[in-house]
N, C-alpha and C positions, 0 to 999 in steps of 0.2 A: 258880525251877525249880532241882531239884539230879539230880546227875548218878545219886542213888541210888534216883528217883522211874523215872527212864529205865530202871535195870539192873531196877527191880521189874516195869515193866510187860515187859520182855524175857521175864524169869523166867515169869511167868504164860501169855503168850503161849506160850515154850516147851513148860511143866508142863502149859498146858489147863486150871490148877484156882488159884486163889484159895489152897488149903489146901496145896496143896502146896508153892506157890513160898511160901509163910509158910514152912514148914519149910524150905527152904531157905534164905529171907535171915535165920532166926530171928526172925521176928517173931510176935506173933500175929497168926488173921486180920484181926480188926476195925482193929487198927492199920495193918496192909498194904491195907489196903481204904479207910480213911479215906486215907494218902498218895496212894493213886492217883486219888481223887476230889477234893483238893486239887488235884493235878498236870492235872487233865479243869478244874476251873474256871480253874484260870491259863490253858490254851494255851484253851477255851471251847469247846470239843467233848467228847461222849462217847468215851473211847478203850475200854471194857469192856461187854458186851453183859452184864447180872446176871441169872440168872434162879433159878429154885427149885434147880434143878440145876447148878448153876455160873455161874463167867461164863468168857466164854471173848472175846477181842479183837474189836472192833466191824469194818465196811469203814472208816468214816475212819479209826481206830488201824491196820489195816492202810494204808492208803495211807499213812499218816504211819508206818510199822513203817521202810521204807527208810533214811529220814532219820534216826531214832531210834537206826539201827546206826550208822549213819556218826561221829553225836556217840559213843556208847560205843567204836566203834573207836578216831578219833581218842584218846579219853581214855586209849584201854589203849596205843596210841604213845605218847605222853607220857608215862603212867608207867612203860612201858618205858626209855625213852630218862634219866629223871630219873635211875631206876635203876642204870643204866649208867655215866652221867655220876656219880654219887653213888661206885657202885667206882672209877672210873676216876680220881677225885682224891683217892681216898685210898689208894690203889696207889703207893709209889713205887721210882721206876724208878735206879737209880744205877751208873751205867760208871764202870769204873777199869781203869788199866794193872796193876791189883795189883802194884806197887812196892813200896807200904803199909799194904797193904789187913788182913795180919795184926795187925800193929802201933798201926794208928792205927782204920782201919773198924770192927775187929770189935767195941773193947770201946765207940764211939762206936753205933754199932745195938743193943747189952745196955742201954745208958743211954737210947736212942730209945724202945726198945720197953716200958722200965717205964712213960713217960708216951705211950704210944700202943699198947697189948696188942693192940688191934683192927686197927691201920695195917700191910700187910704190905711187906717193902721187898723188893725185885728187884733184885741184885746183876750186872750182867751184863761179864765184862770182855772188852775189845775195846784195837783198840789207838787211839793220840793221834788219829790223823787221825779215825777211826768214834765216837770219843765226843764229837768237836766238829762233826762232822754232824748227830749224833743231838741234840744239844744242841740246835742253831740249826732242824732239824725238831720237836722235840718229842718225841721220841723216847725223851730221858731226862730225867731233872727236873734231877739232879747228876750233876759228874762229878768224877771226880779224875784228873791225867794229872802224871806227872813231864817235868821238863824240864831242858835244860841252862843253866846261867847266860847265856849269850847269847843262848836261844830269847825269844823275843816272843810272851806269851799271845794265846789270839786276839783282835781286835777289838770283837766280835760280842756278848760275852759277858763277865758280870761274874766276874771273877778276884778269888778271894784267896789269898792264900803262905799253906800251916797248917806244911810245913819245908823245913828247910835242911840239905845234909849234903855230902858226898862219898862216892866211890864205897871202896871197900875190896876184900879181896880172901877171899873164903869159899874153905873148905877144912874137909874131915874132920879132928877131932884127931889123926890117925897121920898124914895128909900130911907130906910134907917142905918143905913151903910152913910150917907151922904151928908151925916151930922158929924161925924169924926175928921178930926185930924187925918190918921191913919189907919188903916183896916188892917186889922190881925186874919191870920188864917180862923182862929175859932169864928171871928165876927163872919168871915167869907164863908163860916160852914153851916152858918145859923139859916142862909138864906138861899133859897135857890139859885141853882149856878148855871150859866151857859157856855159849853165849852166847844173847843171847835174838835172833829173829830180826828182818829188817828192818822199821822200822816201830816199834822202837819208844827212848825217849832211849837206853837201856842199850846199844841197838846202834850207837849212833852214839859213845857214852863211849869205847867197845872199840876201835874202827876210829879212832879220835884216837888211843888210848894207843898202839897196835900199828903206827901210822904206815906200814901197808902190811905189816906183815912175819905169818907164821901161826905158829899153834903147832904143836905136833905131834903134837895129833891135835884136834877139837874136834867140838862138838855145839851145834846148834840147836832150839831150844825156845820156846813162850811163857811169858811170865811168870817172874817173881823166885820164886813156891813152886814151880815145877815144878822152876825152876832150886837150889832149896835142897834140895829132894827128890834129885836129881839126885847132889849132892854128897854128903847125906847116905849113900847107897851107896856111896858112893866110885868113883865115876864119872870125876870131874876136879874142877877148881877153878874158880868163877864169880867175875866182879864186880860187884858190888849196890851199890846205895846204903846206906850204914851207918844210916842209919834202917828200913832193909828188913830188917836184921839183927838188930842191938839189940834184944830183949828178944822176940826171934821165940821160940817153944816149943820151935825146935829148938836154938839158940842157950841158949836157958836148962837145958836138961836136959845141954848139953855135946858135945853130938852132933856138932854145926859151930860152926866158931868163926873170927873174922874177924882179918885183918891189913892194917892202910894198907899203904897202895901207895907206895914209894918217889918222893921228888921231884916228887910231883903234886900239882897246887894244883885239880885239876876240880871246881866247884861245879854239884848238882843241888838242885833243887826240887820239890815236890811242893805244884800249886796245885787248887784247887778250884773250876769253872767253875757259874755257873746262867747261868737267859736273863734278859735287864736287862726285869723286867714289876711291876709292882705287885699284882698279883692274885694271886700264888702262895699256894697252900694252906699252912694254917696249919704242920700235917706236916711239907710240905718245907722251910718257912724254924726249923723246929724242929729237923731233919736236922741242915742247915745251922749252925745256930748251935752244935750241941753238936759239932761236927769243926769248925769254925775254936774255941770253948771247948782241947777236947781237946789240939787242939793244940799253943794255947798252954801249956797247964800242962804236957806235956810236954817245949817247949823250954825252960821255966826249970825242972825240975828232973831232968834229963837233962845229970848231971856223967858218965858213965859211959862209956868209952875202947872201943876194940878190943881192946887187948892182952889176954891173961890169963894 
């Protein structure tokens, strides 16, 4: 029995005519006529009443009609669902604190997408704590979250380092921050400051550096672009991690431009979490490999300073 023999005899039953459910499943008659007399000697009843003027569904094909829905409905859930499940793992889902998300993400998803055109990826950024929830729910497939040298990835979850950096201090080329060498916390307190808010590593770098003390004037924001955006107006001057800066679009055209931070040794990181399963789609451990790749090749040929 096949599940095509069932939608035929629905079809006719619905149509009332032999000739027309033909035209609908594209068959011709004789052939749609042979299946469903095939389909009468398997289960050993007549299900089609034939006569000069048509056929039209017997009373056993009706009493057995109920059942016959059931198997076709079932069937159309299943292939609902296979559906479903077929988008739903090649959907993928990836959180970042966008740290370095211009720098390292972007040109790593141009490089995804030529060996996956059809795979769409969903960038959604959130902060450390919401991307290692969604991690450990399913939520998102990857994540990328910055951290500080003594934070502890999570448990839960397989961790890789793709870098290494320290923080720096952005500033518009006319700032007065942008004539020094290196920027002291006083110089960083003289001027209004852009910090990212709680929640995430960058606010926690700030509030070490500043040891309690404010600037004089500041602003709170999410995210490293909003905070480069920020600057670029000439707003104030942010701290980022120099991997968030280096080779940014705004950085490159000269717009913003970064100075170390005097006598500070703070090391950040930016690692890459998935869930510890064997089964992950081809996709995501394809994601995956080209941003830890990315990375690397980045860290060895990445001689290039703050200063300029």
């Amino acid at each position: 029995m096949r599940v095509e023999q069932l939608e035929y005899l629905a079809a006719v039953t619905r149509l009332g005519s032999l000739r027309r459910a033909a035209e609908e499943v594209h068959l011709s008659q004789p052939a749609l006529s042979e299946t469903l007399r095939n389909l009468e000697r398997e289960l050993g009843v007549e299900l089609l009443e034939r006569k000069r003027s048509g056929a039209r569904i017997s009373d056993t094909g009706r009493e057995l009609l109920p059942h016959i829905n059931e198997v076709l409905n079932a069937v159309d859930r299943l292939r609902q669902a296979a559906d479903t499940q077929h988008r739903v793992s090649r959907r993928l889902r990836l959180g970042t604190v966008n740290a370095a998300t211009v720098t390292l993400l972007t040109p790593a998803i141009r490089e995804f997408r030529t060996a996956h055109p059809s795979t769409p990826v969903e960038v959604v950024a959130d902060q450390q704590d919401g991307i290692q929830q969604q991690l450990a729910e399913g939520g998102f497939d990857l994540g990328l979250v910055s951290y500080l040298r003594d934070d502890d990835p999570p448990p839960g979850l397989h961790s890789t380092e793709l870098l290494r950096g320290h923080p720096v201090v952005c500033v518009r080329r006319d700032s007065p921050l942008a004539t020094l060498n290196a920027v002291t916390v006083t110089d960083l307190l003289a001027q209004p400051l852009i910090v990212m808010r709680s929640g995430y590593a960058m606010h926690r770098c700030i509030h070490r550096l500043l040891r309690g003390r404010t600037p004089s004037l500041s602003y709170s924001t999410d995210g490293a672009e909003m905070c480069k955006l920020m600057v670029a107006e000439g707003l104030g001057a942010t701290v980022l991690p120099d991997y968030s800066v280096l080779d940014d679009p705004l950085e490159r055209s000269g717009t913003i431009i970064c100075r170390p931070l005097a006598e500070d040794t703070t090391e950040l990181r930016v690692m890459i979490h998935r869930r510890h399963t064997s089964t992950a789609p081809a996709e995501e451990r394809d994601l995956y490999a080209i941003l830890v790749r990315q990375a690397a090749e980045r860290r060895t040929s990445s001689v290039k300073g703050c200063a300029h």
